[in-house]
Structure formats: structure tokens, C-alpha cells
C-alpha positions in Angstrom: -11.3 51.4 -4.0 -14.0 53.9 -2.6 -16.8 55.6 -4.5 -16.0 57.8 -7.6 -17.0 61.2 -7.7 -19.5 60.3 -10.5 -21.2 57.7 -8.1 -21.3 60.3 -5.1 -22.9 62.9 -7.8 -25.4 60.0 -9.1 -26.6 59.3 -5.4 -26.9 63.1 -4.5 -28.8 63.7 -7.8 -31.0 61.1 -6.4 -31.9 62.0 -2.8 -32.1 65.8 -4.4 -34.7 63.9 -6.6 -36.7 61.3 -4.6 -37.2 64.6 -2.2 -38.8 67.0 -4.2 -40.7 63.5 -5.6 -42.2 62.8 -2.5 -43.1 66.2 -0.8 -47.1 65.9 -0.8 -49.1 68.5 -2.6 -52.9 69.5 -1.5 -53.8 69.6 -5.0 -51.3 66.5 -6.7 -53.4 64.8 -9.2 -53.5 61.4 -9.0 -51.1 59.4 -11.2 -51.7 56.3 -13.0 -49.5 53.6 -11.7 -49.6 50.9 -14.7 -48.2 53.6 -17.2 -45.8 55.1 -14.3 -44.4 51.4 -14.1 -43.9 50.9 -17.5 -42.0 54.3 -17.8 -39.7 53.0 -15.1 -39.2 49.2 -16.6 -38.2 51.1 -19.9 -35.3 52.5 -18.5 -34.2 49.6 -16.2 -34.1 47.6 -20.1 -31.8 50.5 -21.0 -29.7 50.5 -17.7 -29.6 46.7 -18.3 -28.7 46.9 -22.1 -25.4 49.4 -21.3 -24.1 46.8 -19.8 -22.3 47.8 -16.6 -18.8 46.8 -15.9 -17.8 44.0 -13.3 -16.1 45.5 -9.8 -16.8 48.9 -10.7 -18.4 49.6 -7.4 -16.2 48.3 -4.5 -17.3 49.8 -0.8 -14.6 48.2 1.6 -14.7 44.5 1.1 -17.8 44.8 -0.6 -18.5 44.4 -4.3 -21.9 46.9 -5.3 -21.2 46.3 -8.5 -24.4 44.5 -8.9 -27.0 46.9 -8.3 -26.4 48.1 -11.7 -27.0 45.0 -13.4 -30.4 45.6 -14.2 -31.9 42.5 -15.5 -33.6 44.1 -18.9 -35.7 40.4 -18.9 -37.3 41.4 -16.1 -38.9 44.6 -17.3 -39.8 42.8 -20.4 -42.0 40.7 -18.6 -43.6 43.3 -17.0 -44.4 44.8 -20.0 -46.1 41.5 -21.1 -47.7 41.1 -17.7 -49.4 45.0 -18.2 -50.4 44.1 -21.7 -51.8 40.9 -20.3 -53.8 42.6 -17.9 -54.8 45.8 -20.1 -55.7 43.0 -23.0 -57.9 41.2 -20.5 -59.6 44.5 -19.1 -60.8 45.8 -22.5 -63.3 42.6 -22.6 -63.7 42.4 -19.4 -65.0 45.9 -19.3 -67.1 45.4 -22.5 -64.6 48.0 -24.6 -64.5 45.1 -27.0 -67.2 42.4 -27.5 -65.9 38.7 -28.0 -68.4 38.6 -31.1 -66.6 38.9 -35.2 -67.0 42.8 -35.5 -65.5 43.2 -31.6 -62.7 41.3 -32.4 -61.9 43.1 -35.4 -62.4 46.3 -33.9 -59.6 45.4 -31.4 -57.3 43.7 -33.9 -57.7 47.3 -35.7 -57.1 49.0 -32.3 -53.9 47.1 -31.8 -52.6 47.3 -35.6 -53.3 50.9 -35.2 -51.0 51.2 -32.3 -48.4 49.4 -32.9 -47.5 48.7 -37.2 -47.0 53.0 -37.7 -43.7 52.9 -35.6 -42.9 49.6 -35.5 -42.7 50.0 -39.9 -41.3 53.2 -39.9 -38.4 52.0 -37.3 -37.8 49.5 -39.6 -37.7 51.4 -42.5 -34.9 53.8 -41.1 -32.9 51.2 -39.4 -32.7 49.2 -42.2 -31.7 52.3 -44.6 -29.0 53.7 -42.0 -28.1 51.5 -39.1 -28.7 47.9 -40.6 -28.4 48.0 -44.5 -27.5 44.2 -44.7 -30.8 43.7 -44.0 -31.3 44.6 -47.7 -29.3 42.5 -49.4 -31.4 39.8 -50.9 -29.9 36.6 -49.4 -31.4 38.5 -46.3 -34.5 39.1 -47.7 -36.3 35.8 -45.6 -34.8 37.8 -42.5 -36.3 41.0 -43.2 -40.0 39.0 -44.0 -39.3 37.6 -40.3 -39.1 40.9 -39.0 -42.5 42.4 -41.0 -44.4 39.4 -39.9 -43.5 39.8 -36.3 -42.0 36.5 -36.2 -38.7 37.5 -35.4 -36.7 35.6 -32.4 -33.8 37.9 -32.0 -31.2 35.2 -33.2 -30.5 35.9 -37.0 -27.6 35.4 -38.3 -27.4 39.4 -39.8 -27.4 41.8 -37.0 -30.8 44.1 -36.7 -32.8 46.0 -33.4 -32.8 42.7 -30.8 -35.4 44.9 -29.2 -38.0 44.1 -31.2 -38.0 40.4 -30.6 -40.7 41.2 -27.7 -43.4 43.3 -30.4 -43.2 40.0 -32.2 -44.1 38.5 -29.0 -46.8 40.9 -28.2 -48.8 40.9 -31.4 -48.8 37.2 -31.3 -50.2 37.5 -27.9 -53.0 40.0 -29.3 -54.0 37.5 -31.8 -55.3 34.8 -29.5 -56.2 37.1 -26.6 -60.0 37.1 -27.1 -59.9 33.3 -27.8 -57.9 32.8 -24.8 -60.4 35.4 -22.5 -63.5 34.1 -23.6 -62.0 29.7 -23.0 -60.9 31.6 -19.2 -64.0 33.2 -18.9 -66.5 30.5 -18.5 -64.3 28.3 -16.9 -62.7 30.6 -14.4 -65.8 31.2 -11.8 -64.8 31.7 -8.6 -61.5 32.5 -6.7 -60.3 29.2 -5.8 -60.3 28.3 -9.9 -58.6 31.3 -10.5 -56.2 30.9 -8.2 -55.1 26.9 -9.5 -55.3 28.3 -12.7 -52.7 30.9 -12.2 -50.4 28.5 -9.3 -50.6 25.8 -12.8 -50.0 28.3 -15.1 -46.9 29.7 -13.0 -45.4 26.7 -11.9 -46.0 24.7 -15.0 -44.4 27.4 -17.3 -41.2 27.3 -14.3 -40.6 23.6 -14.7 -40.9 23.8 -18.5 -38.5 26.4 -18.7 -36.2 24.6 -16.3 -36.8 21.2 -18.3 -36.0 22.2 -21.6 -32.8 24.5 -20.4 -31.6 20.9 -18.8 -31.8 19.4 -22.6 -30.1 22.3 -24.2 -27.0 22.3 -22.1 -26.9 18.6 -22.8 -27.1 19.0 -26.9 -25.4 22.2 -27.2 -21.3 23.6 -25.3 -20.8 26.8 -24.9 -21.7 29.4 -25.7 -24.0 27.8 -28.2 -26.7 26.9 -25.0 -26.9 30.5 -24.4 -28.2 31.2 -28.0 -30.0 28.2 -28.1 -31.7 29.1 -24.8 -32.7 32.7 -26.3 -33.8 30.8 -29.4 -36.4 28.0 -27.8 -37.0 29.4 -24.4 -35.8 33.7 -23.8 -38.5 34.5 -27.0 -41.3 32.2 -27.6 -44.8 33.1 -26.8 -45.4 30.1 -25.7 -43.0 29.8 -23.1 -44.1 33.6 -21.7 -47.4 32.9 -22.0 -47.8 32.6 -18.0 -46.8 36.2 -17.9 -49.8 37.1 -19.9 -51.8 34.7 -18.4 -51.7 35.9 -14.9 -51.9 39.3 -16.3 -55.5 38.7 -18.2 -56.7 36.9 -15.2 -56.1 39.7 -12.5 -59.6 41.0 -14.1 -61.7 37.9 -12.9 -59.8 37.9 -10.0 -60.6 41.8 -9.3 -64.0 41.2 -9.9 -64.3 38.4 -7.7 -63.3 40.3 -5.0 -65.0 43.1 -4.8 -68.5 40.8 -5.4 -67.8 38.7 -1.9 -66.0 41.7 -0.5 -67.3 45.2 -1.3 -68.6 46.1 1.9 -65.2 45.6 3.2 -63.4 47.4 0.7 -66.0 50.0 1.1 -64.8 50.6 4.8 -61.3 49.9 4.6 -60.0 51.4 1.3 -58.3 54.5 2.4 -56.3 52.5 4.7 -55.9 49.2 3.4 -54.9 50.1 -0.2 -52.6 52.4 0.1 -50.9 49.9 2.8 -50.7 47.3 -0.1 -49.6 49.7 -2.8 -46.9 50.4 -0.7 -46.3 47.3 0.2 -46.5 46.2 -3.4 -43.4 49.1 -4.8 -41.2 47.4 -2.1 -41.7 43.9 -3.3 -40.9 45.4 -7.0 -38.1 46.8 -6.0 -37.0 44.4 -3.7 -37.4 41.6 -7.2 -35.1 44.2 -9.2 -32.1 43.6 -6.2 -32.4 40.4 -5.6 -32.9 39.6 -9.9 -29.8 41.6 -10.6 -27.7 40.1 -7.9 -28.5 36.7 -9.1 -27.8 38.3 -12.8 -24.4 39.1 -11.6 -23.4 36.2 -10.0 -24.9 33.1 -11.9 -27.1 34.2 -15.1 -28.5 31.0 -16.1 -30.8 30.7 -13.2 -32.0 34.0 -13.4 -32.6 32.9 -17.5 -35.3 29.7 -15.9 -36.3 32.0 -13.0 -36.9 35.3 -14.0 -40.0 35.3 -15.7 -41.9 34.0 -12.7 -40.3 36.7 -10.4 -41.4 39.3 -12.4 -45.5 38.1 -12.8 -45.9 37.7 -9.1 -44.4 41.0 -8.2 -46.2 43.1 -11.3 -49.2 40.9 -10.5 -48.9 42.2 -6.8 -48.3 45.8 -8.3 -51.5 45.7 -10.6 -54.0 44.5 -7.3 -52.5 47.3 -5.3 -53.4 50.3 -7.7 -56.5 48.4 -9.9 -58.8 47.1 -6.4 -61.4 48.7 -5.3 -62.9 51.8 -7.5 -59.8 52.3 -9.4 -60.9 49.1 -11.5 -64.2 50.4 -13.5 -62.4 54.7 -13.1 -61.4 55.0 -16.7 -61.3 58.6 -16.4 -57.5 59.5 -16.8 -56.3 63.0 -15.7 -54.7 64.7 -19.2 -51.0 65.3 -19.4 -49.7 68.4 -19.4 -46.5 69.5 -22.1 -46.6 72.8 -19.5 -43.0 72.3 -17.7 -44.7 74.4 -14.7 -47.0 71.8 -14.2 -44.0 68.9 -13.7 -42.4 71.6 -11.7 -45.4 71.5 -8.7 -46.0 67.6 -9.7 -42.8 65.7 -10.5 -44.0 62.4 -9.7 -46.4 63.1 -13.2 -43.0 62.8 -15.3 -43.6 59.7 -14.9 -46.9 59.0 -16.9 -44.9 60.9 -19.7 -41.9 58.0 -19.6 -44.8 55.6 -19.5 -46.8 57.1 -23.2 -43.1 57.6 -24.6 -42.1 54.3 -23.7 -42.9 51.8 -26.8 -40.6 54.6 -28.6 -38.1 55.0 -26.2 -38.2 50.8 -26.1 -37.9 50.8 -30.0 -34.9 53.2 -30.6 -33.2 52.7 -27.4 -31.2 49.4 -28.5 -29.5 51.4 -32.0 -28.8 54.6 -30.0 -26.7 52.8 -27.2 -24.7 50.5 -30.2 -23.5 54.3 -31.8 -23.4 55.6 -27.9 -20.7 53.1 -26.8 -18.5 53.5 -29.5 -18.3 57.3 -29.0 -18.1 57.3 -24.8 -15.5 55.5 -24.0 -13.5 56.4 -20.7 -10.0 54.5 -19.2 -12.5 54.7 -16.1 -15.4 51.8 -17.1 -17.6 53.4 -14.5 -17.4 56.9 -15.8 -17.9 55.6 -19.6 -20.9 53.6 -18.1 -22.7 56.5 -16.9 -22.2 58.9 -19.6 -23.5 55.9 -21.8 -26.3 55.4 -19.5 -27.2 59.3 -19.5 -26.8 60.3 -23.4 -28.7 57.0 -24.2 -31.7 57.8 -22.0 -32.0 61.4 -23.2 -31.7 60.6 -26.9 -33.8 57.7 -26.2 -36.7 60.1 -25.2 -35.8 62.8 -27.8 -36.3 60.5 -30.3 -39.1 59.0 -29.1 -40.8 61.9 -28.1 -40.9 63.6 -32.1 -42.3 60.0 -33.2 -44.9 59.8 -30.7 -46.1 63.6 -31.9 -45.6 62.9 -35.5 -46.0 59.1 -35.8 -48.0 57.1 -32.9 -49.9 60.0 -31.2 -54.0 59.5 -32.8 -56.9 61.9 -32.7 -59.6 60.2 -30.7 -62.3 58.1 -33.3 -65.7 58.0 -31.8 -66.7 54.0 -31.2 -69.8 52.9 -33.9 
């Protein structure tokens, strides 16, 4: 079985793409690289949440099939690696003092950014997609969800999506207790670094540990819910992921205090040789994840989280060293299609700010989407899937962003 037609189009589409992408411009703004990332994680969730068929893709003897099975945990932690870092950089930076009215302000920051969509998405997917959500023996489920303690394993079906905003705020309520414990005990390099090798390594053999006890107590395919349950969701047990995020910023700063003449000197050269460095290794974690995802899923389940904080943790030193660290001066998108036209690498940036809605609605759209595409080829329904959930995805989320999560600018007091 050789490549469909679809699959030849796909990888066209792709060279046409990654062409016009990477033709340099004199005047190509710069493009921020953390939002960029997270743009691109968002879709490899959807990718991953379409769920591709099995020996769809066979080259000769060879089954591709894999390279479509995105692992959607992965980009997850990513996001919760970026948040761990931003999180850490706004007291780092002194956006946010670690005294009462500092911490409040950020708390307000946060709630500000996050409850407006996250309450009206509940709102309409409980009223049109998810009405048993209402009826009151499900009442205690739908309190879960508004306290952002949900775990994704409820026995009435809702947005599984949103198990990992229940995950973030929870993060952002400890965050500045947990910066200012790291900062006065994290005071030079080699600290940092035990802190993080603990951190990773402990949070690994916990994960392995307790996955060890729950095939023991619980057959198939009970273990797999069970894992999600105690292991997949908790804070706790991502924590390293935010960890090693937040303490990029001490590790930053360390560097360039014992290093700056060197970085000084060698930062044309140098950095751009680690940023590219640093895209290979991320996509060289998204084959090797998704291989493992095809082939045995449980390891990638203990594993995965740890793969995806040292490679996002790689990404984030690449683009934040140097100057780039204190340069909070971000170019402006443009809604100009001309301008996208000359700078396509921007799109992007625009992925990136559209994708905590494209993350929200995402999960719902692809549920209606596969009942409606459906194809006697699996590859062919896969991709029309893929395709009509990304672009509703962004439609949607791009008419809440303007009329929901978008916020005029309030001058700090």
C-alpha cells in the first residue's frame, strides 16, 4: 500500500509552506518564540485528539503510521513548562512583588485571564453540548468543574480539555510561595541545577512507582483510568514541569552574572546555534514520543512528562539568554493579511494569543467533527477531521478572544 493522494497533497502543501516560511526578509520582525511554541503545541493536542488510524501509512515494509500519533500529553506539558517559566519571570522581573498587595495583584491578573472564557465555555457547553451536566444528581460535578478541581474522570461526560486549567490555576495559587521558598535557597548554579536533576528524577520515579501499584490493584482497562485519575492530572505529580520552568529565571540570571562578557562576544553566533539546536531536539521529542505512543503507551504515560521539560526547558534558554531575557518590548500583531503575506513565520504568534481558545473549544468541535466526516478510507476521514477541526478551532476561538478574553491595557498603581 503506497501513499494516498491526500498524503502526497499534505506533504506538498508542506514543502510549498516551510518554503515561503523560511525565505529571509531584510526587514522580518522578530518573532517571539514562547508564544510561536505554544501555537504549535495547540495543534499537535488537536492532531493527537483526532486520533489517527493504525497502518494508515504503509511505505514498502514500513509502517509511518506513527508520525501522526501526536502525543497531546506532551504539548500539555509544555504548556505547563511556559506557564512555569512566564509565572516565575513576572517576580523575577519585579512585575509582581512577593509582598500581600503583589500577590493579589497577580492573582487578579490571572483570574482576569483565565475565569471570562473558561465560564462562558462552560456556560455554552453545558446548555448545548453537555446538558447532563445540569441535571442535579450532577450538580457536585459541575461545582468540580467551577472550582477548577476537575480530574477529567467523571462519570457524566464534559470538555476533558479542561482538566489542565484546573491544573494551571492551582499552579498559580502557590506560585509566589513556591518562588519566593526557591529564591533564597537557590543561589548559585550548581543548587539550581540539583534542584532541577531532584525535582526531574524524583517526579520520574514517583510516576513510575505509583503506575507499578495501580496495575497491581486495578485489570484492565480500569489502570488506565486509574492512571489518569492519580498520576495523568494531579498538580502534584506535574509539578516538576513547572518547577523547571520557574527556575529557568535563576538559572538565566546566573548566567549572564558569571558570563556576560562572553555572551556579550558570542551572541550572534552562539545563540542562534543553540536555538537551532534547541527546535531539533523538540522536534526530534515529538518523533521519538509518538513512536513510543504507537507502539507501547504506558511508558510514554511514566515518561512523557520528563521528555517534554527538558526539551521546552532547552527551547526556553535558546530564545530567553542573553538580552532577550530583560526585552519585554513585543512587536504588535498585525490583523493586516498583507503583513502575514511578506512575514508568514508571524502567523505563528497569532496561533500562540488564540491558543487558550483554540485549546478550550477544540475537544467539543472534533466530538461533532467525527461523527459528520467519516470516509471508508480512515486516512482520508482523518484528515478532513484534522483540517475542519483546526479551522473551526481558530474561528471560534478567534470571535472569543475579540469579544471575550482580549483586555484594554490598565495602567499598574
Amino acid at each position: 500500500m503506497g501513499f494516498p493522494s491526500s498524503i502526497e497533497n499534505t506533504v506538498v502543501y508542506f514543502i510549498c509552506f516551510w518554503a515561503i516560511v523560511s525565505q529571509p526578509t531584510q526587514t522580518s520582525p522578530p518573532i517571539d518564540a514562547l508564544l510561536a511554541l505554544r501555537g504549535v503545541a495547540c495543534f499537535v493536542i488537536i492532531i493527537a485528539h483526532c486520533n489517527a488510524p493504525r497502518e494508515f501509512l504503509v511505505y514498502g515494509n514500513y509502517d509511518l503510521s506513527w508520525l501522526f500519533f501526536a502525543p497531546g500529553g506532551v504539548a500539555v506539558r509544555i504548556f505547563f513548562c511556559l506557564s512555569g517559566y512566564l509565572m516565575g519571570k513576572v517576580f523575577y522581573t519585579q512585575r509582581y512583588q512577593t509582598d500581600f498587595k503583589g500577590i493579589l495583584r497577580f492573582w487578579k491578573k490571572r483570574a482576569l485571564r483565565v475565569f471570562p472564557l473558561y465560564y462562558f465555555a462552560i456556560l455554552v457547553l453545558s446548555l448545548f453540548v453537555y446538558p447532563d451536566i445540569l441535571r442535579p444528581e450532577n450538580w457536585i460535578y459541575l461545582w468540580r468543574l467551577c472550582t477548577f478541581t476537575y480530574h477529567q474522570v467523571l462519570p457524566v461526560g464534559f470538555n476533558g480539555a479542561l482538566w489542565s486549567l484546573s491544573t494551571e490555576v492551582q499552579f498559580y495559587l502557590f506560585v509566589p510561595w513556591i518562588f519566593i521558598y526557591l529564591k533564597r535557597r537557590l543561589g548559585d548554579r550548581t543548587k539550581i541545577l540539583q534542584f532541577a536533576v531532584a525535582t526531574s528524577l524524583g517526579s520520574l520515579a514517583l510516576r513510575c512507582g505509583i503506575w507499578q501499584a495501580i496495575k497491581i490493584q486495578f485489570p484492565p482497562p480500569e489502570d488506565a483510568i486509574a492512571f489518569v485519575k492519580y498520576v495523568y492530572v494531579p498538580m502534584a505529580l506535574n509539578l516538576d514541569v513547572f518547577l523547571c520552568g520557574l527556575v529557568l529565571n535563576f538559572w538565566i540570571n546566573q548566567t549572564q552574572k558569571s558570563t556576560q562578557n562572553l555572551i556579550e562576544k558570542q551572541q550572534n553566533t552562539k545563540l542562534k546555534q543553540y536555538r537551532v539546536v534547541s527546535i531539533m531536539v523538540l522536534i526530534i521529542m515529538y518523533l521519538v514520543t509518538a513512536y513510543i505512543k504507537y507502539y507501547n503507551k504506558q511508558i510514554l504515560w511514566q515518561i512523557a512528562p520528563t521528555l517534554s521539560l527538558l526539551a521546552t526547558c532547552g527551547f526556553i534558554l535558546a530564545f530567553e539568554s542573553g538580552n532577550a531575557y530583560h526585552n519585554f518590548k513585543k512587536m504588535p500583531l498585525s490583523w493586516e493579511w498583507s503583513f502575514y503575506l511578506k512575514h508568514p513565520i508571524k502567523i505563528l504568534e497569532v496561533f500562540g494569543i488564540l491558543s487558550y481558545g483554540i485549546y478550550v473549544w477544540h475537544l467539543p468541535i472534533i466530538a461533532r467533527v467525527q461523527s459528520i466526516f467519516t470516509s471508508e478510507i480512515p486516512s482520508h476521514a482523518y484528515f478532513q477531521q484534522v483540517a475542519i477541526a483546526s479551522i473551526l478551532s481558530t474561528l471560534l476561538a478567534s470571535v472569543t478572544y475579540y469579544y471575550i478574553e482580549r483586555q484594554k491595557p490598565v495602567p499598574n498603581r
